[in-house]
N, C-alpha and C positions, 0 to 999 in steps of 0.2 A: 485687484484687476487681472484679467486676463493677458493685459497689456500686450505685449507684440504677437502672441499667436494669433494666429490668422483663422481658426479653424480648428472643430474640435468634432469628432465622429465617433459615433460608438455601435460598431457593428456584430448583428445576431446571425451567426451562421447557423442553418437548421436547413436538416432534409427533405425536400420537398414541398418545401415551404411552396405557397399557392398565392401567387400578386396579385391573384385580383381580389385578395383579400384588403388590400391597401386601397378604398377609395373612402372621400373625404366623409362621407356618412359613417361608414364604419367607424372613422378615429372618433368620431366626435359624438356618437350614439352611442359606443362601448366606457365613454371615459376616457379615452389612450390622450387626447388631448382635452385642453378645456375650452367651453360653450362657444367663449367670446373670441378664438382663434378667427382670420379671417386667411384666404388663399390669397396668394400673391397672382397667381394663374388659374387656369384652369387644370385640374390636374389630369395628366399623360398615362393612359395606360394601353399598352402596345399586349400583341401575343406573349409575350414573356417577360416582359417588367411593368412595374406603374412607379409613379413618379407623384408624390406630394410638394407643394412650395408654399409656406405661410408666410404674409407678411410680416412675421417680425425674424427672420432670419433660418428658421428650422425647415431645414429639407428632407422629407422619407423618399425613400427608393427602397425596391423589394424587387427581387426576379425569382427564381426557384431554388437556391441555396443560401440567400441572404438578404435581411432587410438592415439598411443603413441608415440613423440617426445623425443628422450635421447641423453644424450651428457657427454660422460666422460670429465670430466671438470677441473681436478685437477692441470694442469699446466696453465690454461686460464686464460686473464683476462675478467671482464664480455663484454668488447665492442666485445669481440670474439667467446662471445657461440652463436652458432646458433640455438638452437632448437625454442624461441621465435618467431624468422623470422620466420622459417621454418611453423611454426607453423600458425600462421597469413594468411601468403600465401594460406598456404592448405584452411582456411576456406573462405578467398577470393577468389578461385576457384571454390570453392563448397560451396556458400552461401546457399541453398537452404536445405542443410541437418538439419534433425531435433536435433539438438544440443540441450544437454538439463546441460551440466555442463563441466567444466575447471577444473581442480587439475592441480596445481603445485608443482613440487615433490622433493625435493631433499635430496641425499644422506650423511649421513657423517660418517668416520669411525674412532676411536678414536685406535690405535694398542697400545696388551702390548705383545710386544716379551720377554722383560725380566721379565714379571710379568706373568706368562701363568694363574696363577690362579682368576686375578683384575676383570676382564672383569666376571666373574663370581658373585663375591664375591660382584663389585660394585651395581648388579640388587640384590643381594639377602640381603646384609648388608645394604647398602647404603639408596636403595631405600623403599624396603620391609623392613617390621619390622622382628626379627627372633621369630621364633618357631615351636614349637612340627611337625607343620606340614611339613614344609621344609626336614625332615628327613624320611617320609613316602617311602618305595619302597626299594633297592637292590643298586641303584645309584644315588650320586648325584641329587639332582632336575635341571630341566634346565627349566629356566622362562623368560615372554617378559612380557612386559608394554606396554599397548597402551593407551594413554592419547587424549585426546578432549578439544580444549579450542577454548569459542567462541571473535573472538575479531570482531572489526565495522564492517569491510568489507565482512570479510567471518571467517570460521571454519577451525581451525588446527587442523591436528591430528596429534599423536607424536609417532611412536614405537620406541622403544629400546628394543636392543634381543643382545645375544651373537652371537657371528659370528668368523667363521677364515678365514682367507686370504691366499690365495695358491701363491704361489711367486714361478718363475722356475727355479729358483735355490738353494731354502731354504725349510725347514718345514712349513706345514702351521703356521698360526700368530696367535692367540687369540685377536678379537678385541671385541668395543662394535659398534653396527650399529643404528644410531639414522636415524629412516626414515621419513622423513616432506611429509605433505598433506594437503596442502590449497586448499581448495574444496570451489569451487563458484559456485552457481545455477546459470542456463541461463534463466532470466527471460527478460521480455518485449511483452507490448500487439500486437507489430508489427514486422514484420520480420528483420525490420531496426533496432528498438531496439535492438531485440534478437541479433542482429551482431554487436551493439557497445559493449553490454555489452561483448559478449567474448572476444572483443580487447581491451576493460576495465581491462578485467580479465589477460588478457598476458601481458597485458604491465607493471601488479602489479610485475611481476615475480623478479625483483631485492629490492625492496622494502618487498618481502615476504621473499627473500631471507635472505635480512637483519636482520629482526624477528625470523627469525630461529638461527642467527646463535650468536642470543642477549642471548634468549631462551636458549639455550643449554648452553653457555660459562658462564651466570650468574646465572640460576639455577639448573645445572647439573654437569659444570664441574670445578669448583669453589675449586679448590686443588686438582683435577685429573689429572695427566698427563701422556698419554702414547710414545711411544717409535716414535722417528723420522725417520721413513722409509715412502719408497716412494711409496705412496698409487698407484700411477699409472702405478708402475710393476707388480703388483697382476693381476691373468690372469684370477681370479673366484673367487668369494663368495660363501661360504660353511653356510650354518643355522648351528649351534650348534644342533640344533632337527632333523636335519635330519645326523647325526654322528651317525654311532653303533659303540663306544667306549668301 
């Protein structure tokens, strides 16, 4: 299973990439998706991005440097997330774009409904050393982490920030949001190349997954434990930094 992440994206960077190539005939005429997909909406497309939403949890967006594959994933097991397919397809239809990087993205949200104050305390005690300066201003500090680690294949990057969780029927939740980015350059001296390598790179997608979620459990959340609610009623994420409390 997926089990606690919340979210899982896998984004095509490429130049000049063109949105209004993103409308729901194309996916589904070209093959990018299958027949029986249905839209959760009507899909958005603005002067500079469009916006896909299916009802079973897969969201496209494309503006002119990047189209992004998401897939709320919390109740999934992985033989069932599709944004990788999805993903792949797209670029096998549109081999010819100048594609120049893969990140694969995923989310995870660790809830402390009965501890409102942890998810705080864990970025600012935990992580951070305390002092003088933490107390600077009128409220509270509110602080994220962004971490970089390179390993063989490619480069992680790590945020952790405060976050709450809106649920419609409850107060928002105080959580913490640990957000992964496996960033792979598209290299290759030939176009053939340059198109294994990004299938190289999506097909890492469960094995990065894995490292994420080794990463977090072994050196982050190692006698942390937050409150067992069901990530995948929450109907929006709230930044902690964008709260006027």
């Amino acid at each position: 299973m997926a089990q606690d992440i919340h979210e899982i994206s896998i984004v095509l960077s490429a130049r000049s990439h063109n949105p209004t190539l993103l409308t729901f005939d194309f996916l589904k005429g070209s093959g990018v998706i299958p027949g029986d997909w249905e839209l959760a909406r009507p899909p958005v497309l603005t002067v500079g991005s469009a916006q896909v939403i299916f009802k079973n949890g897969v969201n496209i967006v494309a503006n002119s440097q990047t189209v992004t594959f998401s897939e709320a994933v919390t109740t999934k097991a992985f033989e069932n997330v599709e944004v990788a397919k999805i993903a792949r397809k797209y670029v096998a239809t549109l081999p010819n774009l100048d594609y120049q990087a893969v990140g694969i993205n995923p989310k995870r949200f660790i809830p402390f409904e009965e501890q409102p104050e942890q998810a705080h305390k864990y970025i600012t005690e935990t992580i951070l050393s305390s002092g003088a300066w933490q107390n600077f201003g009128i409220a509270p500090m509110q602080a994220g982490i962004n971490l970089v680690y390179t390993l063989e294949r490619c480069q992680l990057r790590l945020g952790i920030n405060e976050a709450r969780l809106r649920f419609p029927d409850r107060d928002t939740v105080p959580a913490l949001l640990f957000a992964g980015n496996f960033y792979y350059d598209v290299t290759g001296d030939s176009a053939e190349e340059r198109l294994q390598n990004i299938e190289r790179s999506i097909e890492n997608w469960q094995r990065d997954i894995a490292t994420y979620q080794e990463l977090i459990d072994s050196q982050f959340l190692a006698g942390v434990k937050g409150n067992e609610i069901p990530i995948r009623d929450a109907v929006s994420v709230i930044p902690v930094a964008a709260l006027k409390e």
